[in-house]
C-alpha positions in Angstrom: 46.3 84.5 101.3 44.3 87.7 100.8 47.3 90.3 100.8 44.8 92.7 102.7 44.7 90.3 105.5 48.3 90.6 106.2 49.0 92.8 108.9 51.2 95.8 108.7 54.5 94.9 110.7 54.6 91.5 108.3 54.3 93.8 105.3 56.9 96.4 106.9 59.3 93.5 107.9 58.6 92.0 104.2 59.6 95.4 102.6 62.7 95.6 104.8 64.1 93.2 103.2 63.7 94.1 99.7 65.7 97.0 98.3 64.3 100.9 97.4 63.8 99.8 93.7 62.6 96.5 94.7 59.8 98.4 97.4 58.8 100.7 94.9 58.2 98.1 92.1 55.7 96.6 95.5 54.4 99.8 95.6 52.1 99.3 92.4 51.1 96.1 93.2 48.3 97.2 95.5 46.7 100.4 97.5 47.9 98.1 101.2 51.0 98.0 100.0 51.6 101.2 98.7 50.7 102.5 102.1 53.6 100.1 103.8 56.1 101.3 100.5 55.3 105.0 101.3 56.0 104.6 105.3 58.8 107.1 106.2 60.7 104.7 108.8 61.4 102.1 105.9 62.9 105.0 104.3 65.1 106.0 106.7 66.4 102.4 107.2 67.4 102.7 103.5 68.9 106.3 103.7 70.8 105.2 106.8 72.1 102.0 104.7 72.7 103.3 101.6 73.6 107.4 102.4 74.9 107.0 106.3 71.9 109.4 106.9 70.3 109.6 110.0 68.3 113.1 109.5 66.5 114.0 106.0 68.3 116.0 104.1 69.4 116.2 100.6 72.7 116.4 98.9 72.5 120.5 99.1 72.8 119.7 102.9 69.2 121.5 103.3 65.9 119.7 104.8 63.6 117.2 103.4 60.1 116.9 104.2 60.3 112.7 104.5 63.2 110.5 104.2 61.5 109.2 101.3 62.0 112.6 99.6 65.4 112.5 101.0 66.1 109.5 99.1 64.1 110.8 96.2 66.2 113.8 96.1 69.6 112.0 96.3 68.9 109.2 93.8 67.9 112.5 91.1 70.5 114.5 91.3 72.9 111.8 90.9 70.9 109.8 88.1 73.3 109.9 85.6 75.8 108.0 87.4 75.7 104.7 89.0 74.4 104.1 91.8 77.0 101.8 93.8 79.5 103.7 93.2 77.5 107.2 94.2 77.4 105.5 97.8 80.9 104.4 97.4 82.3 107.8 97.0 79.7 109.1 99.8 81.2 106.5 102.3 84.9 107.8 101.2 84.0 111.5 102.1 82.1 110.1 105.1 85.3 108.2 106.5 87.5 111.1 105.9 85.1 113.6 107.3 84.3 111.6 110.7 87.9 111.3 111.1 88.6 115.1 110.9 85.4 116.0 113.1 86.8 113.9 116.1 90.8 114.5 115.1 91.7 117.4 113.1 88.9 120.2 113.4 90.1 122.9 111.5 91.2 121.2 108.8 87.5 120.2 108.0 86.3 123.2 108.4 88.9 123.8 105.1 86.3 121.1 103.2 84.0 122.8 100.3 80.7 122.0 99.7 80.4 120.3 96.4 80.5 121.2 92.9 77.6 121.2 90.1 77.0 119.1 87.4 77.4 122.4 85.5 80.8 123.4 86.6 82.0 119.8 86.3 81.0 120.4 82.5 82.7 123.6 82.2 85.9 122.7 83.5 85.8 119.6 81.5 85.4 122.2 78.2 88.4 124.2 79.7 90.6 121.5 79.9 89.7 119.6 76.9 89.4 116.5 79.3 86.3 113.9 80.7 86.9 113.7 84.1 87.2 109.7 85.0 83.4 109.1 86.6 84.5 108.4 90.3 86.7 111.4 90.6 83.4 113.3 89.3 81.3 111.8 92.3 84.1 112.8 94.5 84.0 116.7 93.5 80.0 116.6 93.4 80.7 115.8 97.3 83.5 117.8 98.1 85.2 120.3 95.9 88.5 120.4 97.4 89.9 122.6 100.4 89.7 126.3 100.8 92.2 128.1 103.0 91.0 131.9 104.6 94.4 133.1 104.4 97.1 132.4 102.2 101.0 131.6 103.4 101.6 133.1 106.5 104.0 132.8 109.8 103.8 130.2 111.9 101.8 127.3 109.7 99.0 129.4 110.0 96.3 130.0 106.8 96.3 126.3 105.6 99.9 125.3 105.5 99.2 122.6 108.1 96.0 121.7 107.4 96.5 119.2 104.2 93.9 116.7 103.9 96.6 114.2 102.7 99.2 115.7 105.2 103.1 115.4 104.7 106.6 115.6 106.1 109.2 118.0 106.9 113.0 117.1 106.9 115.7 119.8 107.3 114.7 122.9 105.0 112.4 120.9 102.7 108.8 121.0 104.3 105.2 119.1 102.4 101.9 119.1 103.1 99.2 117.9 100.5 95.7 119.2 99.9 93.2 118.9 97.2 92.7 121.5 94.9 89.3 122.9 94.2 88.1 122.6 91.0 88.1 126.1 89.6 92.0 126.4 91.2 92.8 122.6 89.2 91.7 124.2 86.2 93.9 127.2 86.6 97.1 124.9 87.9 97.1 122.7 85.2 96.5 125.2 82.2 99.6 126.8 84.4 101.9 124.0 85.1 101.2 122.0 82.1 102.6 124.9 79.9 105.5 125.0 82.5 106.9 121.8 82.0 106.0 121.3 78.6 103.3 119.1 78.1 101.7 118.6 75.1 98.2 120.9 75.1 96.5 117.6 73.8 97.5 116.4 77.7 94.0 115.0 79.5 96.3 115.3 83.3 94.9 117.7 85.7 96.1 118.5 88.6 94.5 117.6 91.4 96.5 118.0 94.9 99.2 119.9 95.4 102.0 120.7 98.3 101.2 124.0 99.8 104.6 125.2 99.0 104.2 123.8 95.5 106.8 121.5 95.7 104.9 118.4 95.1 102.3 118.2 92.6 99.5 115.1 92.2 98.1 114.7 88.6 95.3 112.7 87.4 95.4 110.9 83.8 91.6 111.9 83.0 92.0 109.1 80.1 93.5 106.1 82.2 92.1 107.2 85.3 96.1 106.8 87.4 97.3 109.5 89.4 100.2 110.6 89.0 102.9 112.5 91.1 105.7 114.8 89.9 109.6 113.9 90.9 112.5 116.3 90.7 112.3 116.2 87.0 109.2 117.3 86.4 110.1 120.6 85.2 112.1 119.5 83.0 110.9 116.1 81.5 107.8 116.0 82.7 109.3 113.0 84.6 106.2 111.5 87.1 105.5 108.1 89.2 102.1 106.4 89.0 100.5 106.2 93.0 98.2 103.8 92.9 98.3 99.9 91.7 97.9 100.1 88.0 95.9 96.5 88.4 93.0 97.9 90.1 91.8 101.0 87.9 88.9 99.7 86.1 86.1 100.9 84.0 86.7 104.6 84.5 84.4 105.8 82.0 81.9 103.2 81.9 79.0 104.1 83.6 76.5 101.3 83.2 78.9 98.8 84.9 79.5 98.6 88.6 83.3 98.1 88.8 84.5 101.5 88.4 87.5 102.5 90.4 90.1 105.6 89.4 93.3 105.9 91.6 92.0 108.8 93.1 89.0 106.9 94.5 91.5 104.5 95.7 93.9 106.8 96.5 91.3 108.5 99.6 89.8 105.4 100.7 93.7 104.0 101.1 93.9 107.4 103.2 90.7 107.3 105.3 92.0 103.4 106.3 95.1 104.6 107.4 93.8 107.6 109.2 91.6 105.0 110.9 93.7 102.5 111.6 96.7 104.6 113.2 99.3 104.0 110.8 99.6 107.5 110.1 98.9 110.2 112.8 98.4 113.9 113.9 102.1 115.6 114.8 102.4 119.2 116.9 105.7 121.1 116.2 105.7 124.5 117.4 102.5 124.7 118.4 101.1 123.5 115.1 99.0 120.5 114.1 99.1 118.4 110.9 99.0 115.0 109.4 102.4 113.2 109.1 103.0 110.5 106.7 105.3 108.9 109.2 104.3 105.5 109.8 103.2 104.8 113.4 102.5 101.1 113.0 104.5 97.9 112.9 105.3 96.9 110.3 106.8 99.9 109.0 107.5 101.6 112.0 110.3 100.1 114.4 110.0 100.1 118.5 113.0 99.5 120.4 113.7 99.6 124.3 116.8 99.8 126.0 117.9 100.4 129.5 114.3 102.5 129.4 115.1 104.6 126.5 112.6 103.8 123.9 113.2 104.4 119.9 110.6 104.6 117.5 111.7 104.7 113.4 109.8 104.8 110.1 110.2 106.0 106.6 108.1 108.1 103.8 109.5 107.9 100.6 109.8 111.2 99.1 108.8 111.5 95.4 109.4 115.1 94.7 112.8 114.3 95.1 113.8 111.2 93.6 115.1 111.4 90.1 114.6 108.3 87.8 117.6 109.2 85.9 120.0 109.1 88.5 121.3 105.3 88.5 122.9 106.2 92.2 120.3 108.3 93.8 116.9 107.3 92.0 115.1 107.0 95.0 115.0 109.3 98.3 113.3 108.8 101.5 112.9 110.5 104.7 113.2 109.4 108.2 111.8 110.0 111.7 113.3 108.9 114.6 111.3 109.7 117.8 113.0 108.9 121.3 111.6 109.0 124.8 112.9 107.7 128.4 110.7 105.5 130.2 109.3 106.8 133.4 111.3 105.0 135.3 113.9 106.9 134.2 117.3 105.3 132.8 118.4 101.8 134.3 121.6 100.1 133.5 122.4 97.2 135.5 119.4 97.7 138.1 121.0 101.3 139.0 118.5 103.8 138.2 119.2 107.5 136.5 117.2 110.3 136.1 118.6 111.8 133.0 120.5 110.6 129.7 121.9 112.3 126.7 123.0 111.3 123.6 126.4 111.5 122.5 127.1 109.7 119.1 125.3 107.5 116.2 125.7 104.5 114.2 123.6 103.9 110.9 123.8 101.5 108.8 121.8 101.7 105.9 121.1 99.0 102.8 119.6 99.0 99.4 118.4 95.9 98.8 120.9 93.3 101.5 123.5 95.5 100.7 125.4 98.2 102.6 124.7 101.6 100.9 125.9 103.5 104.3 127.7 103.0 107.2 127.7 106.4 109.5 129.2 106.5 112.8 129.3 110.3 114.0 128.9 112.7 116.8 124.9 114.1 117.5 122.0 113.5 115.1 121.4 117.0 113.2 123.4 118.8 115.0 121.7 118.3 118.6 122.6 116.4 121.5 119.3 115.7 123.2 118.5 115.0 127.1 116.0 113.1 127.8 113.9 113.0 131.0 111.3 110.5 132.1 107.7 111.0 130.9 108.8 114.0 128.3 107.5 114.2 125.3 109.3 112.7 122.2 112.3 114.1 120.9 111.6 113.9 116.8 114.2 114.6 114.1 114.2 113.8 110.9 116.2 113.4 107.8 117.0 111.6 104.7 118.7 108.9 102.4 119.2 108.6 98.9 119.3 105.2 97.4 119.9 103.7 94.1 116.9 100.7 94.7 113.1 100.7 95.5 114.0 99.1 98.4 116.2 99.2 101.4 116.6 99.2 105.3 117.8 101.3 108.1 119.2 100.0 111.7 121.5 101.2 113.9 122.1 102.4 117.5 122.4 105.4 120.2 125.2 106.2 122.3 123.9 107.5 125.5 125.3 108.4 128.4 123.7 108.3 132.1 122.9 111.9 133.3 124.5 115.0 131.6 127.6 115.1 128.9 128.9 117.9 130.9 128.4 115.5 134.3 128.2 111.7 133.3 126.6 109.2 136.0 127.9 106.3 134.6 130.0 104.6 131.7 128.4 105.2 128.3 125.4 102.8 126.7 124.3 101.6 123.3 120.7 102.4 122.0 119.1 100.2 119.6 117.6 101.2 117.0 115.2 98.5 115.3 115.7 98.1 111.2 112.9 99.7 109.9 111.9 99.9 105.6 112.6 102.3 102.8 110.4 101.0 100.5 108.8 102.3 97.3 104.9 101.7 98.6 101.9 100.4 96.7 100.0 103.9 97.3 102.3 107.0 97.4 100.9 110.2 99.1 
């Protein structure tokens, strides 16, 4: 058939099918179908495919005068690196960026616009280190977070708004962000002589706890990321965070299998943002992410009598100490209870109020009993509950000699007031919920 003959929405479904490289190899084959090749909508199905674009732009964030300059633009200033994985990393930052724009705001508007190919380079000569190729991509996209203010009353100036989020439990308080690049360089030149690393060290630190308690580094040579325990300082003791078995080819860049831990480590986040396993918490008037677990299986649900109890457990690196043959491992809890709105009901009698009087925990490492408490209040409070208030949350932790373990228990409540009881007291559950050492620690 002569291929002038074909009509243009054959050609255009023809070329819709092929890939760009594919359609531009088409392109030379004649003037017809260089005229389909060059038409701007079977661009823009292949920006919106391969760059989640729906508007021409390019990766400065400025305007393009076709989506086929768009792509043009894209697929040059990232030519050095490999093309599946540039759209990788671009759906990572996408995923975590959607999330924040319908969630969590103001802690996107912490985000920084992407570093240069340049400053990549320079920080590389700094630090004596070649950044593992993903973790590149993912500072060409986003170079970390920038706070206005630094620590200030209240959560306020970037305390709260980790990317990564955290935990609180008595005194001891986290929350995770990513460094930009310029303050990496700084932190690890600082921290590395601190604790005593050799200079000859390709870590660099990455994310950090705003009240640098908890520091994330990344092996620039194997490509793991790491994160400091309680003897870091001191022995320079850390825990890998990511599955050793699925860090692949981090400085190859003519396969298409590269993956570092922190590539992994943000697309484990962005699925749990997504998925509701971990969620945004208020206290005092103050939003951040907690690493809580809000999903079965690692969170527990009870009901009883209409008094719902909701459990889960982070483990808590900074903390544990290796050496320690009793106390290697620590872990924080959140227990969050609420009355139903029908209010209390024991034995078809309904009450309006219920406060807690005592707990019992009983807490394993591996099937065996580590802990038995049975005491008066949990952290010092007594808390009333009333139907259709908001949780009551307290946290708090457990040491234990194993990576894994369990906590169950129950509530004594009793119907009204502890200063003017309705009714004989009642037992809680409290479901068994996990301390375990995870796959991907944050």
């Amino acid at each position: 058939m002569d291929l002038e003959a074909v009509g243009d929405l054959v050609l255009h479904t023809i070329l819709s099918n092929l890939t760009p490289k594919d359609t531009a190899i088409a392109a030379c084959v004649s003037n017809k179908l260089k005229s389909s090749a060059s038409a701007d909508i079977l661009w823009s199905k292949f920006c919106s495919q391969e760059l989640d674009l729906n508007e021409p732009i390019d990766p400065l964030g400025n305007p393009t005068l076709s989506f086929k300059a768009c792509y043009q633009a894209w697929r040059e200033a990232f030519s050095k690196y490999p093309w599946p994985l540039v759209m990788r990393v671009k759906r990572c930052w996408g995923r975590l960026k959607n999330w924040l724009s319908i969630n969590f705001p103001e802690a996107e508007a912490t985000l920084r616009k992407g570093v240069s190919e340049i400053e990549i380079q320079e920080s590389e000569r700094i630090l004596k280190v070649k950044l593992p190729l993903p973790t590149r991509i993912l500072y060409r996209f986003c170079d970390g977070q920038e706070f206005k203010a630094k620590k200030s009353s209240g959560g306020a100036g970037g305390s709260s708004l980790g990317l990564i989020g955290g935990y609180s439990f008595y005194t001891h308080s986290v929350n995770v962000f990513l460094l930009p690049l310029n303050e990496a360089v700084l932190k690890t030149k600082a921290i590395i002589r601190q604790i005593g690393l050799s200079s000859r060290s390709k870590y660099i630190v990455v994310a950090a706890s705003y009240t640098e308690s908890k520091f994330f580094f990344l092996d620039c040579t194997t490509g793991q990321l790491h994160v400091g325990t309680v003897n870091l300082a001191t022995e320079g003791e850390m825990i890998p965070c990511v599955p050793n078995a699925l860090i692949s080819s981090v400085h190859d860049s003519n396969g298409d299998q590269q993956q570092d831990a922190m590539l992994l480590w943000l697309e484990e986040h962005a699925r749990r943002l997504e998925n509701g396993m971990i969620k945004l918490r208020e206290k005092g008037g103050t939003r951040s992410i907690s690493l809580f677990p809000e999903e079965p299986p690692l969170c527990s649900t009870a009901i009883t009598n209409g008094v719902k109890v909701r459990a889960s457990a982070v483990f808590v690196p900074e903390i544990a100490d290796l050496e320690d043959e009793r106390r290697k491992y620590t872990f924080s809890y959140s227990i969050r209870m609420s009355l139903l709105s029908e209010g209390c009901v024991i034995n078809g009698i309904p009450y309006s109020s219920c406060q807690l009087q005592r707990r019992h925990w009983i807490i394993c490492a591996n099937d065996c009993v580590e802990s038995d408490v049975n005491d008066e209040a949990v952290i010092g409070q007594y808390p009333l509950l009333l139907p259709g208030e908001k949780e009551f949350v307290y946290e708090s932790c457990t040491p234990l000699p194993t990576s894994l373990g369990s906590v169950e228990g129950s509530f004594t409540f009793v119907p009204g007031r502890l200063v003017d009881p309705k009714g004989a007291p009642f037992e809680v559950e409290v479901a068994r919920f996990p301390l375990q050492l995870p796959d991907y620690i944050f």
